[in-house]
C-alpha positions in Angstrom: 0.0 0.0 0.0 1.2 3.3 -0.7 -0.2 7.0 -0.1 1.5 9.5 -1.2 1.3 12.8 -2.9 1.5 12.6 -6.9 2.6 15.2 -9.1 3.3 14.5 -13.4 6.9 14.8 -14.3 7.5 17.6 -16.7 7.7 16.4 -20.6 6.8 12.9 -19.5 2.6 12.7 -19.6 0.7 10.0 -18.4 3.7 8.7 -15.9 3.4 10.0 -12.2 6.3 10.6 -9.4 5.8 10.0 -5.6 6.5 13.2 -3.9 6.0 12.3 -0.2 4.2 9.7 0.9 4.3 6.3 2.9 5.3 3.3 1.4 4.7 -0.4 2.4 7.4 -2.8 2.1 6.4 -6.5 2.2 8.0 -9.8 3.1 6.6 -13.1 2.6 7.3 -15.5 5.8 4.5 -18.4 4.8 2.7 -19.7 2.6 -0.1 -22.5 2.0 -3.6 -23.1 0.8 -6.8 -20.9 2.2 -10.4 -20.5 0.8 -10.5 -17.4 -0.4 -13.5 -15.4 0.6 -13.2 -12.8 -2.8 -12.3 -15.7 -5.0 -14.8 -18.2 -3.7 -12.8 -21.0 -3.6 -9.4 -22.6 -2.9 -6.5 -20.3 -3.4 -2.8 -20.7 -2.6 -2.0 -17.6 -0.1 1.3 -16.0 1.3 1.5 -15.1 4.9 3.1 -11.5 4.7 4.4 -8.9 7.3 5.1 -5.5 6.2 7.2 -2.0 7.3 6.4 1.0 6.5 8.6 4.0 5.5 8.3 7.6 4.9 9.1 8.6 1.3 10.5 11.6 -0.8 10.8 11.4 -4.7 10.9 7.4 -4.4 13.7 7.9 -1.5 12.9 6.2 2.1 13.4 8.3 4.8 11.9 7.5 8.4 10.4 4.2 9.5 6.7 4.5 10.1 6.7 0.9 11.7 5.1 -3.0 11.2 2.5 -3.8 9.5 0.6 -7.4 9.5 0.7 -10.0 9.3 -2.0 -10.1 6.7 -2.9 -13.4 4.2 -2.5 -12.3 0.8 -4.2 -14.3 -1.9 -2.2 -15.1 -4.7 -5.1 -15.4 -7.3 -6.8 -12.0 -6.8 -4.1 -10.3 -4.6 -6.7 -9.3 -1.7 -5.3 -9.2 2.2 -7.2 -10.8 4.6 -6.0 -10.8 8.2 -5.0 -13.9 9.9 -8.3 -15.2 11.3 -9.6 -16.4 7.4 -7.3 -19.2 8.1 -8.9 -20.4 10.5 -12.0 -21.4 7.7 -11.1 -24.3 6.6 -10.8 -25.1 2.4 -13.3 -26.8 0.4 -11.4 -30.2 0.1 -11.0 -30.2 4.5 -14.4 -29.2 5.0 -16.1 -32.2 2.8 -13.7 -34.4 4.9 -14.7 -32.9 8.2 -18.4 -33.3 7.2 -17.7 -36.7 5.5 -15.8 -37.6 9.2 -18.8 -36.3 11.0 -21.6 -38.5 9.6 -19.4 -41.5 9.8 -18.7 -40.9 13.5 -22.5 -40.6 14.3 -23.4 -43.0 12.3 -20.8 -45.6 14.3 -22.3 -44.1 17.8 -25.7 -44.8 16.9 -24.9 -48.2 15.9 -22.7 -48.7 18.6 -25.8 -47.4 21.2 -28.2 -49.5 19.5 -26.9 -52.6 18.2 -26.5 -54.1 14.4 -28.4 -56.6 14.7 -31.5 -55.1 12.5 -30.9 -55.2 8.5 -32.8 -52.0 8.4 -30.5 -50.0 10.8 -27.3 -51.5 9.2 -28.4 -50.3 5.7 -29.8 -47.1 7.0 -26.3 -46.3 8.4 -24.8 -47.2 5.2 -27.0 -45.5 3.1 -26.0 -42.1 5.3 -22.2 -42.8 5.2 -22.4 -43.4 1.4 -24.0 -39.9 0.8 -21.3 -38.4 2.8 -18.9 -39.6 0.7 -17.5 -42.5 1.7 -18.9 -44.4 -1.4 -17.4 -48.0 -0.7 -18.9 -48.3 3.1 -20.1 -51.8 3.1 -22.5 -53.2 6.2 -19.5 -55.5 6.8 -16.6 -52.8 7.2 -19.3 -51.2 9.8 -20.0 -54.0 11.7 -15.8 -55.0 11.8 -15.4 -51.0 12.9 -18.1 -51.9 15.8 -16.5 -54.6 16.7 -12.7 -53.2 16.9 -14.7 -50.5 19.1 -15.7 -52.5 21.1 -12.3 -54.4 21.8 -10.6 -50.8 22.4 -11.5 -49.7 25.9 -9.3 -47.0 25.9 -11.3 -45.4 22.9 -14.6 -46.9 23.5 -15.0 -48.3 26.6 -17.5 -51.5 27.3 -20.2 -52.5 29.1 -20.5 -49.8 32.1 -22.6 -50.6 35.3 -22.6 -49.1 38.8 -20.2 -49.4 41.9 -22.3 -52.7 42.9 -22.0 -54.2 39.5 -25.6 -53.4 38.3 -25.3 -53.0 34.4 -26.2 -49.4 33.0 -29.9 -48.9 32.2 -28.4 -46.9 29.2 -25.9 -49.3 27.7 -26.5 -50.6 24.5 -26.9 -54.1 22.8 -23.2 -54.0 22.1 -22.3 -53.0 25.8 -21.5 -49.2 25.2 -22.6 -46.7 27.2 -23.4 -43.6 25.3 -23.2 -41.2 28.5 -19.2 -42.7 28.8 -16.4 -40.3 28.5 -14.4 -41.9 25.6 -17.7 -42.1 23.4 -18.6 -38.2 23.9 -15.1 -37.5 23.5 -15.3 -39.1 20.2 -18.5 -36.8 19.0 -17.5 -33.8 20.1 -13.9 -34.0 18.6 -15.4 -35.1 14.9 -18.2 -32.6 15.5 -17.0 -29.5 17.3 -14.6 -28.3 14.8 -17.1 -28.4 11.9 -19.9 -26.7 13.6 -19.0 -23.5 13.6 -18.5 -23.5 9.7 -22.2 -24.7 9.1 -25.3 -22.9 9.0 -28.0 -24.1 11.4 -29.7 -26.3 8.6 -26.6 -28.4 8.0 -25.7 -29.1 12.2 -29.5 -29.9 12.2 -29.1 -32.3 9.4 -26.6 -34.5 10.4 -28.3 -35.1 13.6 -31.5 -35.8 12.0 -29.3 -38.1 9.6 -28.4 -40.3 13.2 -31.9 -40.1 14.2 -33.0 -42.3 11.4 -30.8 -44.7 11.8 -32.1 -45.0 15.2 -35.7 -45.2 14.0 -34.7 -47.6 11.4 -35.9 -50.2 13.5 -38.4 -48.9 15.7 -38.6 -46.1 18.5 -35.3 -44.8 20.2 -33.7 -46.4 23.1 -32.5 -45.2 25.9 -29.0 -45.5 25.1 -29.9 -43.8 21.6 -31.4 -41.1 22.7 -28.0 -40.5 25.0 -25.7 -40.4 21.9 -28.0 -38.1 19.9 -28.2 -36.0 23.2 -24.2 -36.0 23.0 -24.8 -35.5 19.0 -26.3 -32.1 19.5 -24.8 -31.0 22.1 -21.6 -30.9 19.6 -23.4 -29.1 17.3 -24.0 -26.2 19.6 -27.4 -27.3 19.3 -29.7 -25.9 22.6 -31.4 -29.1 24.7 -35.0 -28.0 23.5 -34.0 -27.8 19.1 -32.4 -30.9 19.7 -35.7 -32.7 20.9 -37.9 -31.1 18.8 -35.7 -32.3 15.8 -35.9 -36.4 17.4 -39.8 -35.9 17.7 -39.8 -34.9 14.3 -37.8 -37.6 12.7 -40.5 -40.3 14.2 -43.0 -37.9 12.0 -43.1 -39.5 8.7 -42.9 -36.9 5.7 
């Protein structure tokens, strides 16, 4: 950026001298990819800082001090400050959203069992439109079961001090209010929420609701993991069960 006054150099028309002005000098200390808000898409960027200097007839004088750091776009040349990185590009957001539906959908299963064909092709068919095109009702089911094995991801069958099992657990043993599995929602869902508009955090719970339904009305230990489900979508208690009782609404 410079700002400066401009006067025309005698017997050369149409070409302008800097008087006095301040100048910008820029350095490039990063670069990477970004989405590019002006663009509308996926841009390379350079991370730039910048000092500024007093100027005379194109001579630099005083230092005016830093500028920056600013995110220049190296399609359309706009500067952004910092914080547009923090939106994440096309390609990582269908990944984050592809990631999210999986996760629910193995939660939901996880809460309520595989044994139903209609649930297990319900979950497939909502993994498959995410974009994982080759899920299969087996490589569910083996993900399940490796779930299952892992306590130190997602732990087993829970009970109480005196050994009475969890009202909540599910088929498969999981109990849905358990650390490990909430910790496994809210780190698939937490990051992408903020980048989707109320419609799209409302859909993907509604997408784990019908695979709950799939076989019937929720369980116990359902209704626990889509509690958990919105709740990671920053969605308020009361949203989150109006949205269940309408998924048992047929459209």
């Amino acid at each position: 950026m410079e700002v400066c006054a401009v006067m025309h150099a005698q017997g050369r028309p149409g070409r302008d001298r800097c008087v006095v002005g301040v100048r910008t000098v820029w350095r490039t200390v990063g670069d990477g990819e970004f989405y590019c808000p002006g663009c509308g898409g996926d841009r390379n960027y350079r991370r730039r800082t910048g000092r500024r200097r007093l100027v005379a007839f194109g001579l630099p004088l005083l230092p005016r001090g830093p500028v920056g750091p600013v995110v220049e776009c190296s399609a359309c040349r706009a500067r952004y400050g910092t914080d547009v990185l923090d939106h994440p590009t096309t390609i990582r957001f269908s990944a984050m959203l592809r990631d999210a539906v999986h996760t629910v959908a193995l939660a939901v299963l996880a809460a309520g069992g595989t044994e139903a064909r209609t649930v297990r092709r319900a979950a497939v068919g909502a993994v498959r439109a995410a974009g994982f095109v080759d899920c299969s009702e087996e490589q569910l089911i083996t993900l399940i079961e490796a779930l299952a094995a892992d306590t130190g991801r997602l732990p087993g069958a829970y009970g109480t001090d005196l050994g009475t099992p969890s009202p909540y657990a599910g088929r498969d043993g999981f109990d849905p209010r358990g650390t490990a599995l909430a910790i496994e929602l809210h780190e698939a869902l937490e990051p992408l929420a903020p980048h989707l508009a109320p419609a799209g955090r409302e859909s993907i719970l509604l997408q784990g609701a019908r695979i709950a339904l799939a076989d019937g009305p929720y369980r116990p230990a359902e209704r626990e993991v889509l509690a958990t489900v919105g709740r990671a979508l920053m969605l308020c208690p009361e949203d989150t069960d109006r949205l269940l009782a309408a998924a048992r609404t047929p459209s």
